[in-house]
VMD Tcl script that draws the C-alpha trace (Angstrom):
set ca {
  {146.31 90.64 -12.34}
  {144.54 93.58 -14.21}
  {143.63 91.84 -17.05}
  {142.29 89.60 -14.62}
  {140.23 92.20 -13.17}
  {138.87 93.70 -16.28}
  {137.99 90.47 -17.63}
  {135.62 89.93 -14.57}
  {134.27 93.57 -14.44}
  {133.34 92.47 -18.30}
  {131.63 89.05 -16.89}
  {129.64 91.12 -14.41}
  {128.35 93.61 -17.30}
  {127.72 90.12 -19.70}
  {125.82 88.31 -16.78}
  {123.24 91.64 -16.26}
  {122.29 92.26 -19.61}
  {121.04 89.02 -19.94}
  {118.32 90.68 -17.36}
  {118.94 87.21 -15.88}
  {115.92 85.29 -16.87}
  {116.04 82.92 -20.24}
  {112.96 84.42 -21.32}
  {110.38 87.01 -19.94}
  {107.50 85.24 -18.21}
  {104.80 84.34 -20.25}
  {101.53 86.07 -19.55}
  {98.15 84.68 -18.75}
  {95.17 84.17 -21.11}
  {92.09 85.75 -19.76}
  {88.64 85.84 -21.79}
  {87.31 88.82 -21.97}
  {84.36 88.11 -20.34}
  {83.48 89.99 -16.43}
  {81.39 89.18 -14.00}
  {80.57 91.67 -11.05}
  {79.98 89.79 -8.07}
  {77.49 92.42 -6.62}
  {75.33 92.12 -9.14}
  {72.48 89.22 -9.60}
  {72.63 86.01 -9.73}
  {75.59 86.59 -7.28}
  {74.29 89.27 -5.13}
  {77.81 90.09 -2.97}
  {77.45 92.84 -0.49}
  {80.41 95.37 0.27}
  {79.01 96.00 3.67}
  {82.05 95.04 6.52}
  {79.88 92.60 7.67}
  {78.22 89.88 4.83}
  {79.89 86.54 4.65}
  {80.57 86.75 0.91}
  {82.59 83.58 -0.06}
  {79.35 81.45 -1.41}
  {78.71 84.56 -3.80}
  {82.08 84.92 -4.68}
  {82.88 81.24 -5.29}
  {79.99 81.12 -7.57}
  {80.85 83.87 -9.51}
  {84.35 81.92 -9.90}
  {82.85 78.64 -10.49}
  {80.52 79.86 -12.92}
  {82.89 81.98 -15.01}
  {85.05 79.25 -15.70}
  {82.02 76.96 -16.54}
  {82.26 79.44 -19.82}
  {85.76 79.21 -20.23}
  {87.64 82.12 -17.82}
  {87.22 85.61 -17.46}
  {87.11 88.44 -14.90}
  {85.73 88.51 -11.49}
  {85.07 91.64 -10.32}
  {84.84 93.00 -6.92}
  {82.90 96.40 -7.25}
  {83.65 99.72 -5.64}
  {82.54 100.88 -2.90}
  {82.27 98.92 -0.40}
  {84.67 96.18 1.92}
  {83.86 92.44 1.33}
  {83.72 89.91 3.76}
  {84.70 86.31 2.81}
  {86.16 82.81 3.66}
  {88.46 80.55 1.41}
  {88.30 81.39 -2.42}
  {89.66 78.17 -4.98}
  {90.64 79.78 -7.90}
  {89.93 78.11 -11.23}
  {92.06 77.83 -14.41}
  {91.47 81.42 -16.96}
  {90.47 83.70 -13.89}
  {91.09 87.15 -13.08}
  {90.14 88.20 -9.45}
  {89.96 91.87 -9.87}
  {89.56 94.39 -6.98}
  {88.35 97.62 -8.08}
  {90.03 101.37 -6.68}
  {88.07 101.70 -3.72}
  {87.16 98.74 -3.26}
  {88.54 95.81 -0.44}
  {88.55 91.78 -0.32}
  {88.84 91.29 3.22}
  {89.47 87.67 5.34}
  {86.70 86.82 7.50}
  {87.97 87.46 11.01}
  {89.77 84.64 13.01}
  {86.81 84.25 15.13}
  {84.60 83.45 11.90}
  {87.17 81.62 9.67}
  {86.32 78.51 8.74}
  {89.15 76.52 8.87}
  {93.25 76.83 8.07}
  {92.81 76.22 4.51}
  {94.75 79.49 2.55}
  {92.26 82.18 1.76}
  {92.95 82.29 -1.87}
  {94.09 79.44 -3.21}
  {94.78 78.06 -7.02}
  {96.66 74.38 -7.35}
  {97.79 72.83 -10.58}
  {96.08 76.06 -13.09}
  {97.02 77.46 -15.93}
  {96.36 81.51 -16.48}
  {95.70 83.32 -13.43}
  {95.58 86.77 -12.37}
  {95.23 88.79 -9.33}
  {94.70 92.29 -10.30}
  {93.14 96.10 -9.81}
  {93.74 98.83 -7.86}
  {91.83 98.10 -4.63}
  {92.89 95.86 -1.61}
  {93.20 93.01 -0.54}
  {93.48 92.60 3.52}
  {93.92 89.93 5.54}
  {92.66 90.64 8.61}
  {94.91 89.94 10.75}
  {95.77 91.52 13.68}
  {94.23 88.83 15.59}
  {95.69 86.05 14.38}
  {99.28 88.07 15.15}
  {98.25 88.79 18.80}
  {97.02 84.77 19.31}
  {100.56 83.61 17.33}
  {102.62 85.75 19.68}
  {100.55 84.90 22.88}
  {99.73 80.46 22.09}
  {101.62 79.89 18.87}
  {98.72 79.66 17.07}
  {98.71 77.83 13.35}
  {97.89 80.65 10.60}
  {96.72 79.93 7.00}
  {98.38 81.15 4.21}
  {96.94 84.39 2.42}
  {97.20 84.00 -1.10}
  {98.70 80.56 -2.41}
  {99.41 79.24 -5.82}
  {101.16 75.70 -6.08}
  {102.04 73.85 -9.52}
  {100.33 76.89 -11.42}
  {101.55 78.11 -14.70}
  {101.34 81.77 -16.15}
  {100.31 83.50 -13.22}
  {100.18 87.22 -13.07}
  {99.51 90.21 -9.98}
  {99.66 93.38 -10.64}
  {98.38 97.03 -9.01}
  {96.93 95.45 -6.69}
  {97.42 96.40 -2.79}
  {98.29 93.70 -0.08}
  {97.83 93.92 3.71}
  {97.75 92.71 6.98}
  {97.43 88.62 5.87}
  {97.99 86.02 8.94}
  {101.01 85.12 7.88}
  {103.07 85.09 4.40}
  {101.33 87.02 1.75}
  {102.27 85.23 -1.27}
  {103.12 82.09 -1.32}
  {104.86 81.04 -5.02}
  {106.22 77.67 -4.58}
  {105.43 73.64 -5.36}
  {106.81 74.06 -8.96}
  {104.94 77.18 -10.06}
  {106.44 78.68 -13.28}
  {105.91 82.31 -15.66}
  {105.30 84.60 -13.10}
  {105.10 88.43 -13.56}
  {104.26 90.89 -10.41}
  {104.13 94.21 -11.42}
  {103.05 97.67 -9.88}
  {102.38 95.84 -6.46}
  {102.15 96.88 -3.11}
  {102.49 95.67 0.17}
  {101.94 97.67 2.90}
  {101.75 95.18 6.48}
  {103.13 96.67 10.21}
  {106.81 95.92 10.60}
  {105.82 94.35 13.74}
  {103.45 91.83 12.52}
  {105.18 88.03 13.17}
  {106.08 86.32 9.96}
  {104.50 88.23 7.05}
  {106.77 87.79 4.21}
  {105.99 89.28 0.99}
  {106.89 86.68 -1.09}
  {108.24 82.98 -0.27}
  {109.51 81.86 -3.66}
  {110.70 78.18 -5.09}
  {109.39 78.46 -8.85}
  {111.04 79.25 -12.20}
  {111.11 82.64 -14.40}
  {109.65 85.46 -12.13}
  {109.80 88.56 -12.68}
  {109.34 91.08 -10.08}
  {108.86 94.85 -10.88}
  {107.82 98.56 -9.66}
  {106.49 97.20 -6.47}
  {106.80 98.48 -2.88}
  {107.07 95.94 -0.07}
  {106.71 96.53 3.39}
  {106.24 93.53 5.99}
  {107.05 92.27 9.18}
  {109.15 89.76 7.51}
  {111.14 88.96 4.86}
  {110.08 91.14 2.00}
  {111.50 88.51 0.04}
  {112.52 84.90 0.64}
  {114.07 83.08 -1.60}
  {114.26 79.40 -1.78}
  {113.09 76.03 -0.05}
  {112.55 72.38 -0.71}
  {111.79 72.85 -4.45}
  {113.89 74.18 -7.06}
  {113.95 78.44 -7.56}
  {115.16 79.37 -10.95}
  {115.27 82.59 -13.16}
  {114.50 85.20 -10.91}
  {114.64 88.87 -11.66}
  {113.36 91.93 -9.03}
  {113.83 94.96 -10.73}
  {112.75 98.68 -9.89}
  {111.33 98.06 -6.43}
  {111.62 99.53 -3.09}
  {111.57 97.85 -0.06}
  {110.69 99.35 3.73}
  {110.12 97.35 6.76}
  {110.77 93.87 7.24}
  {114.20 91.71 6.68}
  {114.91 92.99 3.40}
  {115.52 90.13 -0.01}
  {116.63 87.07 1.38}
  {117.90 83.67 0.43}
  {116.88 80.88 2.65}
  {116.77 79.80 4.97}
  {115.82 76.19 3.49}
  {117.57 75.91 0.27}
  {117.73 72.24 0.09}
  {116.06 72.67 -3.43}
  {118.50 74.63 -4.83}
  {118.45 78.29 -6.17}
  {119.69 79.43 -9.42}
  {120.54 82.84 -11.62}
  {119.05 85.88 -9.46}
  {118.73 89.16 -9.98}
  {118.16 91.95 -8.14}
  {118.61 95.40 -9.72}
  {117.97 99.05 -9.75}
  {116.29 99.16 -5.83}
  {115.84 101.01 -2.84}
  {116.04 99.57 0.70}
  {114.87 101.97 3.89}
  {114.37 101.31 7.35}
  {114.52 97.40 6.57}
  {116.57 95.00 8.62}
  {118.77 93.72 6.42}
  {119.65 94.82 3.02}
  {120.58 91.39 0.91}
  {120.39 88.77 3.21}
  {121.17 85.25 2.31}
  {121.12 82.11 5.27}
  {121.17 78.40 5.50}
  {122.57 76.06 7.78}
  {122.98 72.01 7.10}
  {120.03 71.58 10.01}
  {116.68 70.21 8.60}
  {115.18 70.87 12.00}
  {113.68 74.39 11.97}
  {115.99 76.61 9.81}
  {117.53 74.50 7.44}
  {118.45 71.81 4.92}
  {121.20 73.08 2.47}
  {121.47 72.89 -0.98}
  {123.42 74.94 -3.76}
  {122.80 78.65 -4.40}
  {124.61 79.79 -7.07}
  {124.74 82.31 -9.65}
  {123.43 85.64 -7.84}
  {123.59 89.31 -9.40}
  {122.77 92.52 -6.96}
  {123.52 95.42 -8.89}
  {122.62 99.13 -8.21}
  {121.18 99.10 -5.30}
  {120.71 101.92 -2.49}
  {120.31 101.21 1.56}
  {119.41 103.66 4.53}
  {119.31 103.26 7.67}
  {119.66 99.70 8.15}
  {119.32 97.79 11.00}
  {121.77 94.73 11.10}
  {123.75 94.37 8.04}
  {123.67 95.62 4.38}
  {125.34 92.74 3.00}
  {124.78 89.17 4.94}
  {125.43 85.60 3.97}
  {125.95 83.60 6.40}
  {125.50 79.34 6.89}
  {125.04 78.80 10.91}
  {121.41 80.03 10.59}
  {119.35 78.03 13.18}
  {123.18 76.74 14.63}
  {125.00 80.37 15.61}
  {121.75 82.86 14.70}
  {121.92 86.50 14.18}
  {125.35 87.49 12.72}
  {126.25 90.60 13.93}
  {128.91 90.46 16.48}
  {130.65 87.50 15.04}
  {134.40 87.34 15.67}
  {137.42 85.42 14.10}
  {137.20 83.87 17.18}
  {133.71 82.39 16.70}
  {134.10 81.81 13.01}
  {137.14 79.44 13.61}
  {135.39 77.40 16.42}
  {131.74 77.10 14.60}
  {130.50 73.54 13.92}
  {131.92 71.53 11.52}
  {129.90 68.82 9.91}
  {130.57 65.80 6.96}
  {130.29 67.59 3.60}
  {126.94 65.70 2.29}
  {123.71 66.64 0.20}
  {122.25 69.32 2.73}
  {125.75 71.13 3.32}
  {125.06 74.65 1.70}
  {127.19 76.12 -0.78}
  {127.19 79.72 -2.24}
  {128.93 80.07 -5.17}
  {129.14 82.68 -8.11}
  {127.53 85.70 -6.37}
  {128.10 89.32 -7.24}
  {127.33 92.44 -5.59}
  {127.90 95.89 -7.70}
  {126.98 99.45 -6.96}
  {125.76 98.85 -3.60}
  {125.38 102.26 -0.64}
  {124.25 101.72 2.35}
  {124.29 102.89 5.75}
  {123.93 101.29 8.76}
  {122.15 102.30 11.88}
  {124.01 102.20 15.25}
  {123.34 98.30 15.74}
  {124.83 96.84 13.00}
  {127.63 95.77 10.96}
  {128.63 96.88 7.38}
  {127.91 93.29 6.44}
  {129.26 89.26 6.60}
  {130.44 86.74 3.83}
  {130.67 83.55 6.24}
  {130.73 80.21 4.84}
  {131.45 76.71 6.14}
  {134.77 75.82 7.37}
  {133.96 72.53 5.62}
  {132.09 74.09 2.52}
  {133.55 77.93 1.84}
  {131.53 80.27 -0.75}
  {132.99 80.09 -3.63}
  {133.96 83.36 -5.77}
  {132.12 86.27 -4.46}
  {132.59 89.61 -5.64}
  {132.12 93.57 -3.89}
  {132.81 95.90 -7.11}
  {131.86 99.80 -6.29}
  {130.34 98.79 -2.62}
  {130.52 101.42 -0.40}
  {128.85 101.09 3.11}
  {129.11 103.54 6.00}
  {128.21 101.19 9.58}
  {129.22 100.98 13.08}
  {130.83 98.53 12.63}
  {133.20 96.61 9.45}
  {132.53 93.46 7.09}
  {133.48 89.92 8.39}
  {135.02 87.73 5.42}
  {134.92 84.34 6.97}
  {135.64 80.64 5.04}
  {135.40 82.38 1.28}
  {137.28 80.93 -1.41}
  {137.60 83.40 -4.86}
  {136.68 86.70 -2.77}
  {137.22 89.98 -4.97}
  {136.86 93.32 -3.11}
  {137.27 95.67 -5.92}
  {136.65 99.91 -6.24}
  {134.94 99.56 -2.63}
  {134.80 101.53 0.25}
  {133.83 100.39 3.81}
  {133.46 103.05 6.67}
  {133.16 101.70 9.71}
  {132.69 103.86 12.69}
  {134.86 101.32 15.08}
  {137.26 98.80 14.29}
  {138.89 97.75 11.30}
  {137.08 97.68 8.03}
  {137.86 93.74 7.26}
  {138.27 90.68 9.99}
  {139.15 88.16 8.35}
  {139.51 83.93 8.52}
  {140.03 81.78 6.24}
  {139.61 84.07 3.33}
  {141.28 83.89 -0.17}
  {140.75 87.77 -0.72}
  {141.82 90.09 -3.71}
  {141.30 93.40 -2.40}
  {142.00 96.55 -5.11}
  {141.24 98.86 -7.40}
  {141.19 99.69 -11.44}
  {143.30 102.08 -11.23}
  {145.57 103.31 -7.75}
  {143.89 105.08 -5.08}
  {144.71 106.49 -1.36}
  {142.20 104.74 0.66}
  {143.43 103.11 3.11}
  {141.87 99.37 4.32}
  {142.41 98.37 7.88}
  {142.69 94.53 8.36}
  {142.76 92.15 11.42}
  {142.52 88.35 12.13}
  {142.78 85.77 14.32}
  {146.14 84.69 15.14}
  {147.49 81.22 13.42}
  {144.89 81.13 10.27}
  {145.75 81.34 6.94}
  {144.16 83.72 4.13}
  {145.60 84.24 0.45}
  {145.68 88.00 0.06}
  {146.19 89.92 -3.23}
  {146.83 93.39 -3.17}
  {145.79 95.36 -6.07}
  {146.39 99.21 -6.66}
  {145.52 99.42 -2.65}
  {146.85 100.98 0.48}
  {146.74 98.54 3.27}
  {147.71 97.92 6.92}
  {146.89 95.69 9.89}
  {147.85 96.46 13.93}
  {149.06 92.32 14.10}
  {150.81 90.50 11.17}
  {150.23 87.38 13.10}
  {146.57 87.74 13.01}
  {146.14 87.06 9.40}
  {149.32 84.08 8.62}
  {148.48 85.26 5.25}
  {150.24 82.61 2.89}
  {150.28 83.95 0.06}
  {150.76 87.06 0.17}
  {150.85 89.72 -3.05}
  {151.58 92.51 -3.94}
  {150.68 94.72 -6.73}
  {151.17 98.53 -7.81}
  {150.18 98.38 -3.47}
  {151.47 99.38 -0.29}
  {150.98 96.94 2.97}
  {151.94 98.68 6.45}
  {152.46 96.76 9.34}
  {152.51 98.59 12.81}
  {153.82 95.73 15.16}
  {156.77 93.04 14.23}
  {156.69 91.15 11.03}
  {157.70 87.50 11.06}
  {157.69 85.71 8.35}
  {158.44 81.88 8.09}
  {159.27 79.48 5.89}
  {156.37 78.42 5.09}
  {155.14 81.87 3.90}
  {155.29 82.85 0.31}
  {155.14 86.69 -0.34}
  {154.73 87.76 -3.65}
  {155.79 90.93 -5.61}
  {154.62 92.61 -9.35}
  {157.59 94.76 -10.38}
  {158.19 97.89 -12.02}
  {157.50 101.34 -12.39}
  {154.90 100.97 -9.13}
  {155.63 100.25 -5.95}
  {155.22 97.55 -4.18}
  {156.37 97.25 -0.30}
  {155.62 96.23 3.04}
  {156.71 98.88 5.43}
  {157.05 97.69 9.09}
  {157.00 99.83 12.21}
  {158.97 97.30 14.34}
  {161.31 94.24 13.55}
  {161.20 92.30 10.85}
  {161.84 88.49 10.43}
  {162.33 87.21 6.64}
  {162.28 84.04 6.13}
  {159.86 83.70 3.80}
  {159.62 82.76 -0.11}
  {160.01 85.74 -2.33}
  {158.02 85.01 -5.75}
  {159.04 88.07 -8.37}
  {156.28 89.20 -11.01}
  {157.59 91.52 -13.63}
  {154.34 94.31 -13.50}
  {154.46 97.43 -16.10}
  {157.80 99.21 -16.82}
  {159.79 96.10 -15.45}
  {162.98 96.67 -15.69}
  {165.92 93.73 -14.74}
  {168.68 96.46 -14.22}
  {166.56 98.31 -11.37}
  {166.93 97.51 -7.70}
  {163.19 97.57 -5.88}
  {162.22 98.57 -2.54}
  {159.91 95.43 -0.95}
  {160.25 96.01 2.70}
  {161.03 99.22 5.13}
  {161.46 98.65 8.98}
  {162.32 100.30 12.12}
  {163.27 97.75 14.59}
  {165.55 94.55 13.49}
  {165.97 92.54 10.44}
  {166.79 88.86 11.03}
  {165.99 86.06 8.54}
  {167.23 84.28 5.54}
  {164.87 84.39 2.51}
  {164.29 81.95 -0.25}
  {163.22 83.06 -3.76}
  {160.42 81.10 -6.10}
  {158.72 82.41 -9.14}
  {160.56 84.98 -11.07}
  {160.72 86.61 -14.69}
  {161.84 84.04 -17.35}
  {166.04 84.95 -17.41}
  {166.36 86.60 -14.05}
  {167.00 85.49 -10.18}
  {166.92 87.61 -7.57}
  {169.61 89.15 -4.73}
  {168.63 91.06 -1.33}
  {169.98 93.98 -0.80}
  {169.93 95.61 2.57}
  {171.04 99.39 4.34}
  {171.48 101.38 6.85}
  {168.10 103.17 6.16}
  {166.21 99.81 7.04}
  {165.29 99.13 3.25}
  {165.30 95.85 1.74}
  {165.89 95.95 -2.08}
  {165.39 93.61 -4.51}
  {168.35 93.88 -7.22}
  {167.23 91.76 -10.49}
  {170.17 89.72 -11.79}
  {169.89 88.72 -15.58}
  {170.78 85.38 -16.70}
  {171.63 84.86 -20.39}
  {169.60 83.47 -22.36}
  {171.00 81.29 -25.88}
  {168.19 82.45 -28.24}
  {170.05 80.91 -31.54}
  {172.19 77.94 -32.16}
  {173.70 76.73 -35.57}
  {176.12 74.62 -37.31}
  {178.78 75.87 -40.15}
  {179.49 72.86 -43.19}
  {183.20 74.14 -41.87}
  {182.69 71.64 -38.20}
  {181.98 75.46 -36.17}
  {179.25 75.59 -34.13}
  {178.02 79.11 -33.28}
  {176.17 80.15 -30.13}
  {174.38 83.79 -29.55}
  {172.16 85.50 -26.80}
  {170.80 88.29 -25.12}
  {169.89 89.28 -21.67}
  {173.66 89.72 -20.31}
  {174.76 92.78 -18.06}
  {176.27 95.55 -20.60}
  {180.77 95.17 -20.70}
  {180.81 92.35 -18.08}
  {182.78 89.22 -19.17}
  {181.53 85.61 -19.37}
  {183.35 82.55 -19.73}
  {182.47 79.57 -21.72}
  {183.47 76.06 -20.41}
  {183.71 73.02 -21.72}
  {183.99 69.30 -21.17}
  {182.95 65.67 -22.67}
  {181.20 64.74 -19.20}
  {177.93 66.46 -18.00}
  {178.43 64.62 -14.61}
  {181.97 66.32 -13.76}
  {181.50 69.40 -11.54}
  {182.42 72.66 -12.84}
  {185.44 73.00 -11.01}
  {186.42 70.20 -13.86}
  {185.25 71.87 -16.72}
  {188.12 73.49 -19.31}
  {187.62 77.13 -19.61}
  {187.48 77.82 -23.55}
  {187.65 81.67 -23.43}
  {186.70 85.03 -21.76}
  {183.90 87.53 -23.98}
  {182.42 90.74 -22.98}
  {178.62 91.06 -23.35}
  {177.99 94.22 -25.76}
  {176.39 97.26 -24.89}
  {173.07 95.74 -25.22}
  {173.80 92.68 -23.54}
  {174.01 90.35 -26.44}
  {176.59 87.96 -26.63}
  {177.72 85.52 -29.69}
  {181.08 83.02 -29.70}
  {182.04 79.98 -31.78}
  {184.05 77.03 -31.60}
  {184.69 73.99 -34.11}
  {184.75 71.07 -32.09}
  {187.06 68.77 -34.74}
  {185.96 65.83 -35.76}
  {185.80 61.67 -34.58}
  {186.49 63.10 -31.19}
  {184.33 62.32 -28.21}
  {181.35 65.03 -27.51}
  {181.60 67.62 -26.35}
  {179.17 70.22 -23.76}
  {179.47 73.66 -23.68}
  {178.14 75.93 -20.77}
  {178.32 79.77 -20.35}
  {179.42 80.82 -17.16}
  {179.43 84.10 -15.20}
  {182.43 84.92 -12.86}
}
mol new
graphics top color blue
foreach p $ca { graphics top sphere $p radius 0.5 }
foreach p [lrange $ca 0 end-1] q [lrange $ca 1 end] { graphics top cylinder $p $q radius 0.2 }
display resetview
């Protein structure tokens, strides 16, 4: 199990140096040459007031006439205008000091996006000015009649796009909108700086390929980031960026395209909603379609005071909504629909150095898939989270919680359902996870170099169980059926269940020989204080060795290791003597060897040959000559 471990701690430091794109985005081509737009022929004014988009337009129009260049918006001043196409080759540049602004919504021509570029090649939005949107009136008529809202800045099937310095604010709704098979983009030293109550304002929706996102603050009343949609999102790394109001970097919730090898490293997240946040549902209506997400990376990362969840993924979007709150209970009794293209599946997702805290609404965070689609092999390495309340591991398949820590102010730090869980450590450690369940569902739970307990065995029918270099307490009854299979590494660590009350064993023990095995040592599995009832079955085990209960009057049940002998070396002598030798016997006790010409004949029927003592090492060697022309013989070493 440790090698396991290690060799996925390795996979997690493989996957980020890769930086998780297949190659940096390539840059736009800009010409060199720049055209200010308050200057004649094109005669802009930066008054607040001056409809500028005919002067503006021109000055775009013109400059790619000549092949591409720079169109500049001057300082000082705050410029008026109405929907801007962008052409192939074209830098808009806002000057320090200086602001692009959206006509108002009483002016605005029509719901076209403000800025728009389709089907380019080399753009760039850039400078250290603004850019604002205008739009507290279009959020007060959206929240009052619904109201339809243009998009802000839009690029669709665009290639080598690039923003950078730039400031973004207050747009109508999303404020950049990346998606319709865009490719090679690079944001870099941006900011976004929107009201945390404005309705819908993402910072980015994203479905292209090879981003890069970098040194940028974000602050909306949205998701800063959203992930995903009807077209494809692949090659996607946010690096160095902090992120204030809004629903923090999200995944969904249409991912019907399918999203692919993310990264999101070295951030802050404060006063957001959500710190990662990924949700889908199979519903096309509203919230929805499915697809794959796979291959996710969120490394290094540092949350405060967040509202609902550091952690979320969850797949009953539009169906169940906000999960905080959600019980076993729920989880077990959620929809369940045909498994078909639009059922969403998370796979291959990593989270790695995450803090957080948690305001006094939330929950430390959620992995809930689909009872008929579970994520698929997610991993918590070095999380630690601090939250009212615990994390909910729900319909996961391949979970790892490793060298984490989760602090929950009430309740127990993992509810679980349907959750094949490894929960440990590198090396051993005193913390102490509290688990509970619903009664009647099954989890697989591995215990590695932890310290464990749960209130109500029943509550998590774990099947299997295991147990390594760990400690499991139980403070109710313990029954365990037939049907349960509890598994134990042996050696020189422990590994045992105490229970507080009685104890019913019934189960399949499977026997793992751990570091410093030993065969000739009796272990400790299980302690109780009530009853023992129960008779036990045993599986696996070391190669050579079965196993035999031992029980006393101090309420301990051992496991004492019985060798078997092994024949490691057979030969024939020229002389007719065939020669037989071993290891693995118990030091000075005897074995006999029996014989007979018929393998069907019980062993009551068998001739004894002779009596030997194993040696002091255990070994054990004896010979016979069979004669010849006589019928064959079978020869079987037998303990008394």
């Amino acid at each position: 199990m440790k090698k396991f471990l290690w060799s996925m701690a390795l996979g997690i430091a493989g996957w980020l140096g890769t930086g998780g794109l297949q190659a940096a985005p390539t840059l736009p081509s800009i010409p060199g040459s720049v055209f200010n737009v308050a200057n004649a022929p094109f005669n802009a004014k930066g008054d607040d007031s001056t409809d500028n988009t005919t002067n503006i337009q021109t000055a775009i129009n013109v400059m790619s006439s000549i092949g591409g260049g720079t169109v500049e918006i001057p300082a000082p001043g705050i410029y008026l205008c109405g929907p801007l196409i962008l052409r192939s080759h074209i830098n808009l540049q806002v000057d320090a000091g200086a602001t692009l602004q959206m006509l108002p919504l009483g002016t605005y021509p029509s719901l076209a996006s403000w800025i728009a570029g389709t089907n380019l090649t080399d753009n760039e939005i850039s400078g250290s000015g603004i850019i604002d949107g205008n739009g507290a009136a279009w959020w007060a008529a959206f929240n009052s009649s619904g109201i339809d809202r243009p998009n802000f800045i839009q690029f669709a099937g665009c290639n080598r796009i690039l923003v950078r310095d730039i400031t973004l604010q207050n747009p109508p709704t999303f404020h950049l909108m990346l998606k319709n098979n865009d490719a090679n983009i690079t944001v870099t030293n941006l900011t976004i700086n929107t009201p945390g109550d404005s309705p819908n304002t993402d910072g980015f929706d994203l479905a292209a390929t090879n981003i890069l996102i970098e040194n940028s603050s974000i602050s909306d009343g949205d998701d800063d980031v959203e992930i995903g949609g009807s077209q494809f999102l692949g090659d996607l790394v946010i690096t160095n960026c902090a992120f204030g109001t809004g629903h923090g970097v999200s995944v969904g919730s249409i991912t019907s395209g399918g999203v692919s090898n993310v990264t999101v490293v070295d951030c802050t997240f404060n006063n957001t909603d959500y710190g990662i946040r990924l949700k889908s549902d199979n519903s096309s209506s509203g919230g929805g379609a499915g697809g794959l997400v796979q291959n996710l990376s969120y490394s290094n990362l540092s949350m405060a005071n967040i509202t609902y969840g550091a952690i979320v993924l969850y797949s009953y979007y539009e169906e169940i909504g906000t999960p905080v709150g959600i019980s076993p209970f729920i989880a077990a009794n959620a929809p369940v629909d045909p498994v078909t293209s639009t059922t969403v599946v998370w796979k291959n997702i990593t989270f790695s150095n995450v803090t957080a805290t948690v305001s006094s609404s939330g929950t430390a965070g959620i992995i809930w898939g689909r009872i008929e689609q579970p994520a698929q092999n997610i991993t918590l390495d070095d999380v630690n989270i601090t939250a009212p309340a615990g994390f909910d591991l729900y319909n996961v398949k391949g979970l790892q919680i490793l060298d984490s820590q989760i602090n929950p102010a009430n309740g127990p730090d993992f509810l679980i359902y349907n959750a094949d869980t490894v929960l440990g450590n590198s090396a051993p450690s005193a913390n102490l996870f509290s688990l509970d369940g619903l009664p009647g569902n099954l989890n697989d739970l591995t215990l590695v170099n932890a310290q464990a307990g749960m209130a109500d065995s029943a509550a998590l029918g774990e099947n299997p169980l295991t147990l390594e270099n760990s400690l499991l307490f139980v403070t109710n009854n313990l029954a365990l059926a037939a049907s349960n299979n509890v598994g134990f590494f042996l050696g020189t660590s422990a590994a045992t269940i105490n229970v507080s009350s009685n104890l019913a064993l019934n189960a399949t023990l499977n026997l793992f020989s751990g570091p410093g095995f030993n065969p000739k040592t009796n272990y400790l599995i299980f302690t109780y204080n009530g009853a023992l009832s129960g008779t036990p079955a045993f599986g696996a085990h070391p190669f050579g060795f079965i196993g035999n209960l031992i029980t006393n009057v101090s309420h301990e049940v051992l496991l004492g290791l019985k060798p078997i002998p092994v024949i490691t070396n057979i030969s024939f002598a020229p002389t007719n003597t065939l020669s037989f030798s071993g290891t693995n016997g118990t030091a000075g006790s005897n074995y006999i060897v029996l014989s007979s010409s018929d393998l069907t004949l019980p062993l009551t029927n068998w001739t004894p040959v002779f009596t030997q003592s194993f040696d002091a090492f255990g070994n054990f060697s004896f010979s016979v000559t069979p004669g010849t022309n006589g019928p064959q013989k079978f020869f079987l070493l037998k303990l008394p």
